[in-house]
C-alpha positions as CSV (number, residue, x, y, z in Angstrom):
1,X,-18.5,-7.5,-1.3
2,X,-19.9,-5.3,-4.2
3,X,-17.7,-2.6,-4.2
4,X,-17.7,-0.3,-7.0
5,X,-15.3,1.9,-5.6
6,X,-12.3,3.2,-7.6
7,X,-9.7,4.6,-5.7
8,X,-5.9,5.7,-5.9
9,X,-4.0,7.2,-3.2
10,X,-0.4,7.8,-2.6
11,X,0.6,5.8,0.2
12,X,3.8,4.7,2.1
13,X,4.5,0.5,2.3
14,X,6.4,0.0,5.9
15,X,8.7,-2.4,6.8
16,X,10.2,-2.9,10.2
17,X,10.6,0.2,12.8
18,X,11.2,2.7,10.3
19,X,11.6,1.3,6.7
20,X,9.4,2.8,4.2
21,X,8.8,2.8,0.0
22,X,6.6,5.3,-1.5
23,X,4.2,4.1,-4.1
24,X,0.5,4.1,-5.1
25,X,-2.4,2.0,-3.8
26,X,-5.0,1.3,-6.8
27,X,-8.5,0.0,-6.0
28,X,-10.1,-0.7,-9.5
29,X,-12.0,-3.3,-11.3
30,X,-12.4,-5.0,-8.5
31,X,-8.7,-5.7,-7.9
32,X,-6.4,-4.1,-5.5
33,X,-2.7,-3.3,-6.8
34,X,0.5,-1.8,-5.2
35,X,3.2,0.1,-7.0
36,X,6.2,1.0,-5.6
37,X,7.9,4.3,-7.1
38,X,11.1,5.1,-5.1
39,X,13.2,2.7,-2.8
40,X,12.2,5.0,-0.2
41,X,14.0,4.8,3.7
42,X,14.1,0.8,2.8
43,X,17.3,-0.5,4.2
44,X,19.2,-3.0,1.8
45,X,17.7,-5.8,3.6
46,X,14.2,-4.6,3.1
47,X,14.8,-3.7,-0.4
48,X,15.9,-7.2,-1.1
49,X,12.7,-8.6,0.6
50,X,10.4,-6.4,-0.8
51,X,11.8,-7.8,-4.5
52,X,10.9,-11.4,-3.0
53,X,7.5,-10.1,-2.7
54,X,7.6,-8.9,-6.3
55,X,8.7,-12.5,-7.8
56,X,6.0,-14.3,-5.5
57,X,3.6,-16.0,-8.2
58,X,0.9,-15.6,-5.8
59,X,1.1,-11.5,-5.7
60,X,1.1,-11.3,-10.0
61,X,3.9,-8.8,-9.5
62,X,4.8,-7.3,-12.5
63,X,6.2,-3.9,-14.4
64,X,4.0,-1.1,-14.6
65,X,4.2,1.1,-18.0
66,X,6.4,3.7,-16.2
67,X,9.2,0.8,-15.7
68,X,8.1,0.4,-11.6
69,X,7.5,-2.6,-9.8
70,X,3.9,-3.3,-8.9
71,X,4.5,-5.8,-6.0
72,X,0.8,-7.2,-6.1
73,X,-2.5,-6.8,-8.5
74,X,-4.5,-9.2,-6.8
75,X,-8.4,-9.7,-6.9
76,X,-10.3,-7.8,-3.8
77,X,-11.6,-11.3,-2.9
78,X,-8.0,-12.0,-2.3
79,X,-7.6,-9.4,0.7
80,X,-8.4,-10.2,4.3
81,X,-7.5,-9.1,7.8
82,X,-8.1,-5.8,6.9
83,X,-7.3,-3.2,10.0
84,X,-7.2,0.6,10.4
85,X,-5.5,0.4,13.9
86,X,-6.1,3.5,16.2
87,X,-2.5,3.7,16.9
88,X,-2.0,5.2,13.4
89,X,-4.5,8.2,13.9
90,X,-6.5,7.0,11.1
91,X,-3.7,7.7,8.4
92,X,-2.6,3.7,8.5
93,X,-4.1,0.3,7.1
94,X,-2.9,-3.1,7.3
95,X,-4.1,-5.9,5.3
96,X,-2.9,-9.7,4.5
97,X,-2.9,-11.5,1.1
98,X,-2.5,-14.9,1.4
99,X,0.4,-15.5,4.0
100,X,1.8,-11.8,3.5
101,X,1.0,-8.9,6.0
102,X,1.6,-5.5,4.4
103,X,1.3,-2.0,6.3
104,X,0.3,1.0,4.7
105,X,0.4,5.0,5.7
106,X,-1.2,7.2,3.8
107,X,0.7,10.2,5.7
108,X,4.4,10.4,4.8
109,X,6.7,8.9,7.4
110,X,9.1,11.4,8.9
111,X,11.9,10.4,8.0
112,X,11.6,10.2,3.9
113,X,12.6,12.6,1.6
114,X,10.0,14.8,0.5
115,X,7.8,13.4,-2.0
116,X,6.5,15.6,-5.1
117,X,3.0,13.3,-4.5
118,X,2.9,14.0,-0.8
119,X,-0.6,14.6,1.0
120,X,-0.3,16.8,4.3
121,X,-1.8,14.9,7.7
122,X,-5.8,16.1,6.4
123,X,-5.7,14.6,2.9
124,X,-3.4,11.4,3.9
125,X,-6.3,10.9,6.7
126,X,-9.1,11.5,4.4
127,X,-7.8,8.7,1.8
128,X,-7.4,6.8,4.7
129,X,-11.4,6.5,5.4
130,X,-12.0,6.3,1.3
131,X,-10.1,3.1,1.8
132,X,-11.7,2.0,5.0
133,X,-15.4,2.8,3.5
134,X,-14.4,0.9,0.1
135,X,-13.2,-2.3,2.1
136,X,-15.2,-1.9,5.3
137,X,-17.1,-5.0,3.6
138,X,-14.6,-7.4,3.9
């Protein structure tokens, strides 16, 4: 599991059928971190669950520099079931820490605002398969 890799990549946490954050996936140091920058399409219910996350001691969630919450910061050892399911046209991941499942799409969801960050469908694919090389060893 020697991955030197240092990647990060806007992505898109989902939650349910169609509730979605934006934020930034880190891959550094050999620890793997999600901030979240916007509430997103999260309904109020989502929004209060995705807080949970952020106050589980297991996750480290804390406050980035900007005054976000980064919902986990957790060592790569930490991160199993990792899956790049075909159904998301390579532009999706899925991953578990602990007893936690979290989806990931690194192409904006359709029905978000439009994010300044934004990849199109080419570059939101391409971090896909930097994410799936860096963690295909897990």
């Amino acid at each position: 599991m020697d991955t030197g890799a240092e990647l990060v990549s806007p992505v898109w946490l989902l939650m349910g059928a169609t509730g979605s954050a934006p934020g930034f996936l880190y891959l550094k140091k050999q620890r793997v971190a999600f901030e979240v920058t916007r509430r997103g399409a999260l309904t109020e219910g989502q929004s209060n669950r995705l807080m949970g996350l952020f106050h589980d001691p297991g996750l480290n969630g804390t406050w980035s520099p900007e005054g976000t919450p980064v919902v986990f910061d957790v060592p790569l050892s930490e991160v199993t079931g990792v899956r790049f399911p075909w159904y998301e046209f390579g532009g999706g991941m899925r991953i578990h820490l602990g007893s936690h499942r979290f989806r990931f799409s690194f192409v904006q969801p359709s029905n978000t605002a439009v994010e300044p960050h934004a990849p199109g469908m080419g570059r939101g694919r391409a971090a896909c398969r930097h994410w799936k090389d860096a963690l295909s060893r897990l």
